[in-house]
MIKOL-564397 format. One record per residue (C-alpha): residue number from 1; x, y, z. Coordinates in Angstrom, 1 decimal, always signed. Layout:
- NUM;X;Y;Z
...
***
This chain:
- 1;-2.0;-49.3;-16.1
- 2;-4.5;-46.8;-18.1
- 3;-5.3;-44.7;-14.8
- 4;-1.7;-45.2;-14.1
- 5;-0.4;-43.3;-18.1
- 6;-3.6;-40.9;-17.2
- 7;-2.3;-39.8;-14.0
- 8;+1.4;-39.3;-15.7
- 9;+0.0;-37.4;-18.7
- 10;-2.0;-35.3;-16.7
- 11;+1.3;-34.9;-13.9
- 12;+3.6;-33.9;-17.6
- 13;+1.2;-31.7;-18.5
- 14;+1.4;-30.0;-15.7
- 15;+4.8;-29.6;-15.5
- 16;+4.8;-28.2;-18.7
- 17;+2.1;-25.4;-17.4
- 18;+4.9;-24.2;-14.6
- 19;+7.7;-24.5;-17.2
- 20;+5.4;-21.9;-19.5
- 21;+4.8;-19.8;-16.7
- 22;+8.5;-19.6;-15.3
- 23;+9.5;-18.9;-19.2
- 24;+7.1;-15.9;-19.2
- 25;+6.1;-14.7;-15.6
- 26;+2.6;-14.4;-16.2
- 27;+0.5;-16.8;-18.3
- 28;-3.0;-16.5;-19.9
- 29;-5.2;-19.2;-20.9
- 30;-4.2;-19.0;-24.8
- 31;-0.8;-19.8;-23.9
- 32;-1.8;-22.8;-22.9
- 33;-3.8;-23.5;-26.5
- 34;-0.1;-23.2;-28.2
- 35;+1.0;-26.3;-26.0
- 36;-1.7;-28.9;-25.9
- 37;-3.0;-28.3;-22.7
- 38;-6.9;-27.8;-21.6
- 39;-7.9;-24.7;-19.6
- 40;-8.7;-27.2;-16.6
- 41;-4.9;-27.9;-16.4
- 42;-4.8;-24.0;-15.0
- 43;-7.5;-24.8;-12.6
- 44;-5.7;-27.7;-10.7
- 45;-2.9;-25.9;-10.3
- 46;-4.6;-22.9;-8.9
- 47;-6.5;-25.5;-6.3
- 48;-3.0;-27.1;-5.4
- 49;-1.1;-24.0;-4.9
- 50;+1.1;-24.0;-7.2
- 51;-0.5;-21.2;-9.4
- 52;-1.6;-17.9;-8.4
- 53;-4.4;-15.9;-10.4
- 54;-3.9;-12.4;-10.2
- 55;-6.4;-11.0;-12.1
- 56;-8.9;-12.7;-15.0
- 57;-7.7;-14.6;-17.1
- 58;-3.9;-14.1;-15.0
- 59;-1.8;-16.6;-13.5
- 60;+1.5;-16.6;-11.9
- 61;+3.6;-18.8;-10.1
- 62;+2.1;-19.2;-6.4
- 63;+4.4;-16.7;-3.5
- 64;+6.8;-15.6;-6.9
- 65;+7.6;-11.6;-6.5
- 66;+6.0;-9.1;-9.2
- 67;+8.6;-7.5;-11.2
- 68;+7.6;-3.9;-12.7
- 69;+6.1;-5.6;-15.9
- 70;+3.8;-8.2;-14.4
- 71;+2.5;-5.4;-11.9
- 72;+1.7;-3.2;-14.8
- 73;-0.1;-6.3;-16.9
- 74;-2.0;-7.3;-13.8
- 75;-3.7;-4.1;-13.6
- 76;-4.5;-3.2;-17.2
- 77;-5.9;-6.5;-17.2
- 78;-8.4;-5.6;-14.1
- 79;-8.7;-1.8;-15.1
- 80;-8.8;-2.3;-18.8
- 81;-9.7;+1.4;-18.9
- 82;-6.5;+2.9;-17.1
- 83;-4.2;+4.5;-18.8
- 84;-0.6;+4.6;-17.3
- 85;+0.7;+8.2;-16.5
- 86;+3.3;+10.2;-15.1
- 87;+5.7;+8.5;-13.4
- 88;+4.8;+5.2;-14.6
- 89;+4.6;+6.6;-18.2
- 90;+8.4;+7.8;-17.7
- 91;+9.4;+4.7;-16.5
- 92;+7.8;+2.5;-19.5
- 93;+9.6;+5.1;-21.8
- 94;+12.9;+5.2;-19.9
- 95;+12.9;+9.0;-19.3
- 96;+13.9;+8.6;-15.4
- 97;+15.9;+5.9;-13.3
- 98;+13.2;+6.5;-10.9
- 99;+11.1;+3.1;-9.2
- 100;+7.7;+4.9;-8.1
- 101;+6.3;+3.1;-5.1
- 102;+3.0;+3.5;-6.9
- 103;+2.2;+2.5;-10.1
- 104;+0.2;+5.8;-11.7
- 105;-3.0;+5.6;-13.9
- 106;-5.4;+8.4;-15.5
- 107;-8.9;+7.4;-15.1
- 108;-11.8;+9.8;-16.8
- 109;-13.3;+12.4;-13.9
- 110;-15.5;+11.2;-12.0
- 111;-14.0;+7.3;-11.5
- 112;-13.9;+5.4;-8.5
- 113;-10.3;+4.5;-7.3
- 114;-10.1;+0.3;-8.5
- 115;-9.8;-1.7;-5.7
- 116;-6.5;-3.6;-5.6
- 117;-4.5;-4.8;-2.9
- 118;-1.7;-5.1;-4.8
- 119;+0.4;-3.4;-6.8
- 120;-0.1;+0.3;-5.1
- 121;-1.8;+2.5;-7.4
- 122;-2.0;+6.5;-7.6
- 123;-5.2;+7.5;-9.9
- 124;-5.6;+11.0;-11.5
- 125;-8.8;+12.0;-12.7
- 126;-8.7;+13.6;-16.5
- 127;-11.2;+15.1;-18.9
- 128;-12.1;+15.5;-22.5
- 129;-9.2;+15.2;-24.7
- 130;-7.0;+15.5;-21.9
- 131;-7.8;+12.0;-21.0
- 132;-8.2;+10.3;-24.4
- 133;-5.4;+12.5;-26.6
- 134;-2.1;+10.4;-27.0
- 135;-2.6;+7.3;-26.0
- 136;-0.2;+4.0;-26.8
- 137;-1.1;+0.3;-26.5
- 138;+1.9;-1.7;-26.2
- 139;+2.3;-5.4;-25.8
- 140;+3.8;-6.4;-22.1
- 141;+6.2;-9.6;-22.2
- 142;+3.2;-11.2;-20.9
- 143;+0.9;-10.2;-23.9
- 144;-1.5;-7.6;-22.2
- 145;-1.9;-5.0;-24.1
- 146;-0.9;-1.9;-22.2
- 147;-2.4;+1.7;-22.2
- 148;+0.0;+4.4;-21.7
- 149;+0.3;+8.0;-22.5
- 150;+3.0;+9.0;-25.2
- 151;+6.1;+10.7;-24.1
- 152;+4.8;+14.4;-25.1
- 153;+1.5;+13.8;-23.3
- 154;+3.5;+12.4;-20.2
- 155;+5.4;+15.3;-20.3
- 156;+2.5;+17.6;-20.3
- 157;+0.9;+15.7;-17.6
- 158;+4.2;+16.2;-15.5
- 159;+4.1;+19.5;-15.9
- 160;+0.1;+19.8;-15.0
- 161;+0.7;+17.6;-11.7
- 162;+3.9;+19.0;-10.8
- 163;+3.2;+20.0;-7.0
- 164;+2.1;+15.9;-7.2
- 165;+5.8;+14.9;-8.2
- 166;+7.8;+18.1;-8.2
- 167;+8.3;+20.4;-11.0
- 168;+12.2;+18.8;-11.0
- 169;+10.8;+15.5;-12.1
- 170;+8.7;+17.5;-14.9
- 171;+12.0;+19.7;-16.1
- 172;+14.0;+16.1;-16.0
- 173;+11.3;+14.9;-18.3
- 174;+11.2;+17.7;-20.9
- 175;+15.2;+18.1;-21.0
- 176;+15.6;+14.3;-21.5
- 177;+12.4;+13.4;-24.2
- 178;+14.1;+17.0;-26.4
- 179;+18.0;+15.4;-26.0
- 180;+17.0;+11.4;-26.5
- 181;+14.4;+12.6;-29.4
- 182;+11.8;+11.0;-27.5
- 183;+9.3;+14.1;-28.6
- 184;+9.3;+16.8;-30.8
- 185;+8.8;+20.4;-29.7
- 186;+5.9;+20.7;-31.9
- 187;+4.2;+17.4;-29.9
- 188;+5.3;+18.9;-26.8
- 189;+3.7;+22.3;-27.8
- 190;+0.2;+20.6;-29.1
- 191;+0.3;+18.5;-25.6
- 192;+0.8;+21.6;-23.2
- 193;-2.1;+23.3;-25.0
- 194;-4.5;+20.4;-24.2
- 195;-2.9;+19.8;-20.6
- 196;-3.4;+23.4;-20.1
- 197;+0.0;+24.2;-19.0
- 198;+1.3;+26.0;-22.3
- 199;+2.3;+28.8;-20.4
- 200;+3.9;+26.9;-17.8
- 201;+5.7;+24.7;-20.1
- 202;+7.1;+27.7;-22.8
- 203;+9.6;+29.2;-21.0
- 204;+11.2;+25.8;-20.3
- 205;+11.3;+25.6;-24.0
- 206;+12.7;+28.4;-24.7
- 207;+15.6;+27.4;-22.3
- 208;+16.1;+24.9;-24.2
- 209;+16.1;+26.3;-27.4
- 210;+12.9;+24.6;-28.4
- 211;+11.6;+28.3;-29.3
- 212;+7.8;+27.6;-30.6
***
């Protein structure tokens, strides 16, 4: 009878692990602290298939499809240094109704592309303050703190890497962060200066009637 209640507690538990993880789409060990249930729980469930781990200390439901926010949690959970950009960075701030194939990321010069099968990933090398300037942490629904470039920076950035995604997409970006309020002329302005593009960038501006 006792290995009989062992083996059910241990089956409940269990149950309550896959619950968790269907609620939020990506679990992490401290989840499983504000349940009751020991870290060995995540282990089993891993070893029967049931569970997936993604990335440390990242678990999903085993053969369950990565929407746009788990993608983006499991990889600023392996490339804690990445910094989302471009069009990644538009799409986290809802300035395009794009769905990039590749999920972008600045990395400082000189960085290795991270090796990850999955999600795609498009790295641009950056410099200086041109790397560190404007970034956001933001908490995913999976509570992974995410590193992405403010809307002025991403802007900037567009406008630098436009033969990457086509000066359109960059125009699209300024017009949209200026009418939604997004950014200020004056961040825009302080951005372009650091992305180098001030030149490029002011007479789009000035179409605008964002005269600086």
């Amino acid at each position: 009878m006792e290995q009989s209640s062992g083996s059910s507690q241990i089956n409940t538990q269990k149950q309550r692990v896959l619950d968790l993880a269907c609620q939020k789409g990506m679990l992490r060990p401290i989840h499983l602290q504000h349940i009751g249930v020991a870290r060995v729980v995540l282990t089993r469930l891993v070893a029967s298939g049931q569970l997936e781990k993604v990335g440390r200390g990242l678990y999903r439901l085993a053969d369950s499809p990565a929407s746009a926010n788990e993608s983006l949690a499991t990889i600023a959970v392996k490339v804690p240094q990445a910094v989302f950009c471009m069009l990644t960075a538009l799409q986290i701030h809802e300035l395009t109704t794009q769905l990039p194939r590749q999920i972008w990321i600045a990395m400082p010069q000189g960085s290795h592309t991270p090796q990850i099968d999955y999600p795609p990933i498009k790295m641009v090398q950056m410099t200086g303050d041109a790397f560190s300037e404007g970034v956001e942490v933001i908490q995913s629904v999976q509570d992974v703190s995410i590193r992405v470039y403010c809307v002025a920076k991403t802007v900037a950035d567009c406008f630098k890497h436009r033969n990457k995604i086509g000066l359109d997409v960059a125009i699209e970006a300024l017009r949209d962060a200026l009418v939604q309020k997004k950014a200020s002329a004056n961040d825009l302005w302080s951005f372009a200066k650091i992305c180098r593009v001030a030149n490029v960038m002011r007479p789009y501006l000035e179409t605008l009637g964002q005269g600086i």
